[in-house]
N, C-alpha and C positions, 0 to 999 in steps of 0.2 A: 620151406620150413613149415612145420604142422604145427597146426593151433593148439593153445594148450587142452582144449577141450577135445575129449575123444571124437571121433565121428561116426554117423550113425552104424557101420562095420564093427567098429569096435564096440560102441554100444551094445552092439545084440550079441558080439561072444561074450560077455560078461553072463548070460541067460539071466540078468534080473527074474523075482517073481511078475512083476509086471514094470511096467514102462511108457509112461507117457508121450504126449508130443514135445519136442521140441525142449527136452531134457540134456542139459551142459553138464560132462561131469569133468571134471581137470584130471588129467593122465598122469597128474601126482598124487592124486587119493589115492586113498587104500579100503578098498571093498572086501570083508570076510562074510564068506559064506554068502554071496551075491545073490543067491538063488533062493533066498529068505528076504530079501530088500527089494520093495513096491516104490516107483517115483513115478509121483502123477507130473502132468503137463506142466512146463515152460520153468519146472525145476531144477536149481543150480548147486553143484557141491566144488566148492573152491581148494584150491590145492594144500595139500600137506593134510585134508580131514584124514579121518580113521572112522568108517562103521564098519562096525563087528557088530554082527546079527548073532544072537542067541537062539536057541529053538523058537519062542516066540517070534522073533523075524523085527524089523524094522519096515515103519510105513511112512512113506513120505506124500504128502498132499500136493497138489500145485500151486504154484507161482512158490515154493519156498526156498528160500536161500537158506544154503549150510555154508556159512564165511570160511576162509582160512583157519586153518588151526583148529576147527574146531573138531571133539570125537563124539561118537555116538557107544557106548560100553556096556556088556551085561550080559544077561541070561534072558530078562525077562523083554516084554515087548515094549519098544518105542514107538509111537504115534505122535507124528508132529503133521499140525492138521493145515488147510491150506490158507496159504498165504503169511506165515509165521516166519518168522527171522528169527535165526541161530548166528550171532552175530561173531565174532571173531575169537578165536580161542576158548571158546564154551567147553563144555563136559556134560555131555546126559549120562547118568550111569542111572542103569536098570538092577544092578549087584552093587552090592557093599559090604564088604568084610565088617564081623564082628569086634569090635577094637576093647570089650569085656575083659580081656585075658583069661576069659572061661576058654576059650577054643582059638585053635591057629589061626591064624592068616595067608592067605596070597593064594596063586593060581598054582602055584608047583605040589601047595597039599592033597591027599586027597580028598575029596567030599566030606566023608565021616568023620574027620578032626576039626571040620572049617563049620561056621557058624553063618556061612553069609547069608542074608539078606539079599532077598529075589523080588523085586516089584515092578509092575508097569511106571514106566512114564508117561504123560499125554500133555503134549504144547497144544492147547486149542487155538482154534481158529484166528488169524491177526495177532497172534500173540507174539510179542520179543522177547527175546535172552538179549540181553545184553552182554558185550564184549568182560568177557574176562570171568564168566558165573559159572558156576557146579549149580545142578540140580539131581540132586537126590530119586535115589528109587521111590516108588508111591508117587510122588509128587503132580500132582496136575497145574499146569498153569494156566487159566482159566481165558477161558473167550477172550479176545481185546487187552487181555493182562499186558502190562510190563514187568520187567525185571531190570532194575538200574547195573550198570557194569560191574565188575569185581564183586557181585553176590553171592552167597551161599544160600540155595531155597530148597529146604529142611522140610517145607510143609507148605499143604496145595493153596494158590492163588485164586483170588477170586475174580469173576469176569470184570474185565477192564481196571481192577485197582491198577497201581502202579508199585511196588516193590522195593525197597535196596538195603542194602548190609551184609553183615553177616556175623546173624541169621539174616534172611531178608527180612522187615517188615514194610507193612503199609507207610506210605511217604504220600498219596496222591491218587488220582483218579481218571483215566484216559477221556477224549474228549471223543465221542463218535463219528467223528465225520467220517473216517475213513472209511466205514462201512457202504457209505453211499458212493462212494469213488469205486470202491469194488463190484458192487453190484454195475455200473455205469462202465466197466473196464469187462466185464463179465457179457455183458448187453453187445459191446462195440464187437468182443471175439467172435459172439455168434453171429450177426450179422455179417462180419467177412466171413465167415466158415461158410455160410448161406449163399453168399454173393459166387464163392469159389467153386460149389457145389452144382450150384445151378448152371 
């Protein structure tokens, strides 16, 4: 019986733009335009996600988890940087329909009747989505940021606040330790890489 996650065969007919080490993707994603989407080292995307890469492409950093359920949407680029969690059932959209009733809506218009809103996304670095959140085109959620579950984030987070609502606002303020455990998880990888090498 085959694991849920592809292996490395399968991996490389997908031609990702790039592709890390020791990247898990579930053979129940669904990857558009693959050949637009970058996944750094020891990155996982859990089953049922959807990325759909726009012209600008999606980029994925290492050690980051994309949970179940969740999708990646748009036109413009996503950047989720390393070591961020996309916790379960998320939504990054990079597009957004005009909802003014100056102009149509949806993917079946063409261009010139639709109004949408084209913006980057950027999850920095340690940063969490929490289970259950929309984030909005433009939106950055900053270094160390949280985002509490079931949020709507409308407008960009700052390094390590902590988030929830919807709208999200500030609730709180993350504690930094984690950062030394990465660094110290970062230190351990390269000395095995060293050890194997040699």
């Amino acid at each position: 019986m085959k694991s849920d996650f592809l292996d490395p065969e399968e991996l490389a007919a997908l031609q990702l733009r790039s592709i890390g080490r020791n990247v898990r993707i579930s053979r129940r994603a669904v990857l558009f335009r693959p050949g637009r989407i970058s996944l750094g080292d020891h990155s996982r995307i859990d089953a049922f996600c959807i990325l759909s890469a726009g012209p600008a492409g999606i980029s994925i950093g290492r050690n980051v988890h994309v949970s179940a359920y969740s999708a990646i949407l748009g036109q413009d680029r996503v950047t989720i940087a390393d070591f961020a969690t996309i916790s379960v059932r998320c939504t990054l959209f990079s597009s957004n329909d005009d909802y003014s009733g100056l102009t149509m809506a949806n993917a079946t218009i063409p261009a010139d009747f639709r109004g949408a809103i084209d913006a980057p996304v950027v999850v920095e670095t340690h940063a969490i989505i929490g289970a259950g959140s929309f984030v909005l085109p433009g939106v950055v959620v900053g270094e160390s940021a949280c985002v509490g579950a079931a949020s709507l984030v409308k407008a960009s987070v700052a390094p390590f606040d902590v988030v929830a609502g919807v709208p999200a606002r500030r609730i709180g303020h993350r504690h930094p330790g984690h950062r030394a455990l990465a660094e110290r998880l970062l230190q351990r990888e390269a000395a095995d890489l060293s050890s194997t090498d040699g």
